[in-house]
C-alpha positions in Angstrom: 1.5 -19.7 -4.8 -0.4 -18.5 -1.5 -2.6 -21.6 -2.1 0.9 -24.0 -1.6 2.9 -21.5 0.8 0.6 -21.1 4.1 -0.3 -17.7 4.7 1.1 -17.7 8.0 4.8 -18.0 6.8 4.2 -14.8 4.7 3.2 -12.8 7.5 6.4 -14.3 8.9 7.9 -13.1 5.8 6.6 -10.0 5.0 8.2 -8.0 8.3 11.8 -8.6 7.1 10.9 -6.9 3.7 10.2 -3.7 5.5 11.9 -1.1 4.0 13.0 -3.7 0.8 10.3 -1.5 -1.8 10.7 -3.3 -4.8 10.5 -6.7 -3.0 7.0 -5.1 -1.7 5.8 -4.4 -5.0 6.9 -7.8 -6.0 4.6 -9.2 -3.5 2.0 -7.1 -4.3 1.4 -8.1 -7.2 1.1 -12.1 -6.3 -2.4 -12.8 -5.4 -4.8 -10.0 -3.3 -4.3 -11.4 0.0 -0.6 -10.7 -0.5 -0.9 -7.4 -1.9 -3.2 -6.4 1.5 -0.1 -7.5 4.0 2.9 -6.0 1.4 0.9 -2.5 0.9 0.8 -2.1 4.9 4.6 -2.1 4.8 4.9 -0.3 1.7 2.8 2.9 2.7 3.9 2.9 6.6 6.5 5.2 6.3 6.0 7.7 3.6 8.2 10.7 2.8 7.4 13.3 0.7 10.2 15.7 -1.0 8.5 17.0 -4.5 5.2 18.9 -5.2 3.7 15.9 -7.4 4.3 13.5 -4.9 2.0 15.4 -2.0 -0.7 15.6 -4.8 -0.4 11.8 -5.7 -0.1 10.9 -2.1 -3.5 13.3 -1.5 -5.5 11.7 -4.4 -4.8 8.3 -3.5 -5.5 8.9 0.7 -8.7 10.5 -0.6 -10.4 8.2 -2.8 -8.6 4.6 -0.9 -9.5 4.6 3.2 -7.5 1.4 3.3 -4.2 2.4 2.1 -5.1 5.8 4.6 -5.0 3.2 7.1 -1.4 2.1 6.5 0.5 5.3 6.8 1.7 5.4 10.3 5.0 7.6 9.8 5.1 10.5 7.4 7.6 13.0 6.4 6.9 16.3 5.0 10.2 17.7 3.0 9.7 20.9 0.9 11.0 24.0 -0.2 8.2 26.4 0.4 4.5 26.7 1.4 3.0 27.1 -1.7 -1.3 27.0 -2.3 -1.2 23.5 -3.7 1.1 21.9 -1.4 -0.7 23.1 1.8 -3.7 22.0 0.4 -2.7 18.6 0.2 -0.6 18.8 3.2 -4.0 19.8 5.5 -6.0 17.0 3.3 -3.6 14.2 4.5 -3.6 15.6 7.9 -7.0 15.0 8.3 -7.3 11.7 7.0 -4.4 10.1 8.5 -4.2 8.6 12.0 -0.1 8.9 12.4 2.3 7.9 14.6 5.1 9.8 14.1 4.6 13.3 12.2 7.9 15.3 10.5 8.2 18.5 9.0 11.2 20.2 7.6 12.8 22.4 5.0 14.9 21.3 2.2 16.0 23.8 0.0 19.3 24.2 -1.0 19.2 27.2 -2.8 17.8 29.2 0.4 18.6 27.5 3.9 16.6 30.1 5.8 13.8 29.3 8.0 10.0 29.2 7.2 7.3 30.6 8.8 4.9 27.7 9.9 1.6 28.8 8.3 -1.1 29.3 10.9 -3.6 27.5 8.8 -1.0 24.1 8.6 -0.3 24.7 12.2 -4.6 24.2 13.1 -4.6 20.7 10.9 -1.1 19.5 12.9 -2.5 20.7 16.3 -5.4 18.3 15.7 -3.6 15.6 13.8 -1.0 15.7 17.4 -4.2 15.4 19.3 -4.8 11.7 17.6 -1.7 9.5 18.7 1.2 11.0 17.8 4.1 10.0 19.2 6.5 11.8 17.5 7.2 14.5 16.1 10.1 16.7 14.6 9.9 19.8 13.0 13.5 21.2 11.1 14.3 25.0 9.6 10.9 26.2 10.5 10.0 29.5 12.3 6.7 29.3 15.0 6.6 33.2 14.8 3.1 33.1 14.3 1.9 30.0 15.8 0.6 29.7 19.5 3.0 27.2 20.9 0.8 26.1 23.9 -1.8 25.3 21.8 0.0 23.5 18.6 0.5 21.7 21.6 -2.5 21.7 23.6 -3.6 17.9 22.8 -0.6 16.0 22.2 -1.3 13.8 25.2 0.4 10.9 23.2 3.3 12.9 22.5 6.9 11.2 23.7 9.7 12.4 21.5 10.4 15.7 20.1 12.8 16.9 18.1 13.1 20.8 17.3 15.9 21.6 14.9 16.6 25.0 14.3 13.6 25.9 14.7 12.9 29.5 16.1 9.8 31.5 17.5 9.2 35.2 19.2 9.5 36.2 22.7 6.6 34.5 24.2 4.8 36.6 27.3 4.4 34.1 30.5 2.3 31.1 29.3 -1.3 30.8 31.2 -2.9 27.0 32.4 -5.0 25.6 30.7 -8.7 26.3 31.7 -9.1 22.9 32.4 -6.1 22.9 34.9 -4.5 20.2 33.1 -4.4 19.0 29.1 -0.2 18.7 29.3 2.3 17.2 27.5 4.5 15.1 29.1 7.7 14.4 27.1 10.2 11.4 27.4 12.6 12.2 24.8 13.3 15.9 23.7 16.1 16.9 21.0 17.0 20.6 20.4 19.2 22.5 17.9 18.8 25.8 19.4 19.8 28.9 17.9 18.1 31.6 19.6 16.9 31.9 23.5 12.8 32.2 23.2 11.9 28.7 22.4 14.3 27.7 25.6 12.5 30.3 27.3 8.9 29.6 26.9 10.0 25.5 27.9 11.1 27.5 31.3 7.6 28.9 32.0 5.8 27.8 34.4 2.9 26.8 32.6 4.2 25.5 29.5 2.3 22.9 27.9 5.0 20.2 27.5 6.2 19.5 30.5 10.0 18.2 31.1 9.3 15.9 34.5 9.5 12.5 33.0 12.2 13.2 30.6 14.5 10.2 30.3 16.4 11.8 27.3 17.8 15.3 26.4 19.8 16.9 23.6 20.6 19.9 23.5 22.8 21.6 20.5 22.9 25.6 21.1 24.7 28.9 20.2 23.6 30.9 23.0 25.0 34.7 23.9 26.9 34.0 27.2 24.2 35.4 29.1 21.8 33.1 28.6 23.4 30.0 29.5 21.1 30.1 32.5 18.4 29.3 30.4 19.6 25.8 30.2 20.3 25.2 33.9 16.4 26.6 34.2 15.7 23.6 32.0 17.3 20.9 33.8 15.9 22.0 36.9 12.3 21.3 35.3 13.5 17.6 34.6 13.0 15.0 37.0 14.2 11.6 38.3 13.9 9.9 35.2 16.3 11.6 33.2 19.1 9.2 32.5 20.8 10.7 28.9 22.2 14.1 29.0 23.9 15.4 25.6 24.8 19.2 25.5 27.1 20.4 23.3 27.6 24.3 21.4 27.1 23.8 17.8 30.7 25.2 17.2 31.3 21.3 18.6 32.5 22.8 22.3 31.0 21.4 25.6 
């Protein structure tokens, strides 16, 4: 068929399929020039929920540097941190050059938070340092992670979401050696339920940096007192902010 259709309509094609899997796989399977242009779309965005699926995912990044080179957008949905899943979490971490990076908690059975493991947090500090432009992280605790370092190298970084995602009192934040290595946010979403993460983007030397935020959402349950936290914020925003969502997560302005 590719020999009668010109190739240059598929690549026309091929776009409009995104997201259309089994259409993909169809086209996969027509000659080997298609199944090059269909596999990009079909492995840009990946998301992972299952145990099996982070091995599978592992196995095949490991032993095929071309279909490594596809996945742009990956999502990490699990239920705990177990030995096999970190292992193949790190491994795809350090093969993959992403784009956008998520990471989230999905249990149903226990909705608490999980400690980020400090061991996943060195692989994602690297794998931010790449070109990551976004990333999200849901129902996870940064108790024992370094914040301004996870964050030390995401010089790509533009959109961040944090979504009930919690941390300790952090003591004042210190510069960078360098004087600089900061990251410089356009779009940040919160869902905040405690008052240290809001607190450590108040520092003065925080490693993301709020002055060329266009957008910010902010969804809290904040003690009364602590409302000032969020005027501290918006007075660390700059000219270029132009959307401003905050609302209390009992729905109330």
């Amino acid at each position: 068929m590719s020999t009668i259709l010109p190739f240059e309509i598929v690549l026309l094609v091929l776009p409009n399929l995104k997201g259309q899997n089994a259409d993909l796989q169809s086209c996969a399977l027509v000659c080997e020039q298609w199944r090059r242009e269909s596999q990009a779309y079909l492995f840009h965005t990946v998301t992972l929920t299952a145990v099996d699926q982070y091995q599978r995912l592992r196995n095949l990044v490991v032993q095929s540097s071309r279909i490594s080179s596809f996945i742009r957008d990956i999502s990490f949905n699990l239920g705990t941190f177990d030995e096999h899943t970190l292992d193949a979490m790190t491994t795809l971490l350090r093969f993959l050059k992403l784009e956008s990076l998520s990471l989230g908690v999905c249990s149903q059975d226990d909705p608490h938070v999980r400690d980020l493991p400090p061991i996943l947090s060195e692989t994602m500090t690297v794998s931010l340092g790449h070109a990551v432009t976004s990333f999200t992280l849901q129902s996870i605790s940064l108790s024992r992670i370094d914040l301004q370092n996870l964050f030390s190298r995401a010089s790509s970084l533009r959109h961040l979401s944090l979504l009930k995602v919690t941390c300790t009192s952090h003591a004042e934040a210190e510069a960078f050696d360098d004087g600089g290595a900061c990251t410089m946010i356009e779009e940040l979403v919160m869902e905040v339920e405690d008052s240290n993460l809001l607190e450590w983007f108040c520092q003065e030397h925080c490693s993301v940096k709020l002055a060329s935020l266009r957008s910010l959402t902010l969804v809290y349950d904040l003690e009364e007192d602590k409302h000032d936290l969020i005027n501290e914020m918006l007075k660390r925003t700059g000219t270029a902010l132009e959307d401003l969502h905050l609302k209390r997560s009992d729905g109330m302005f």
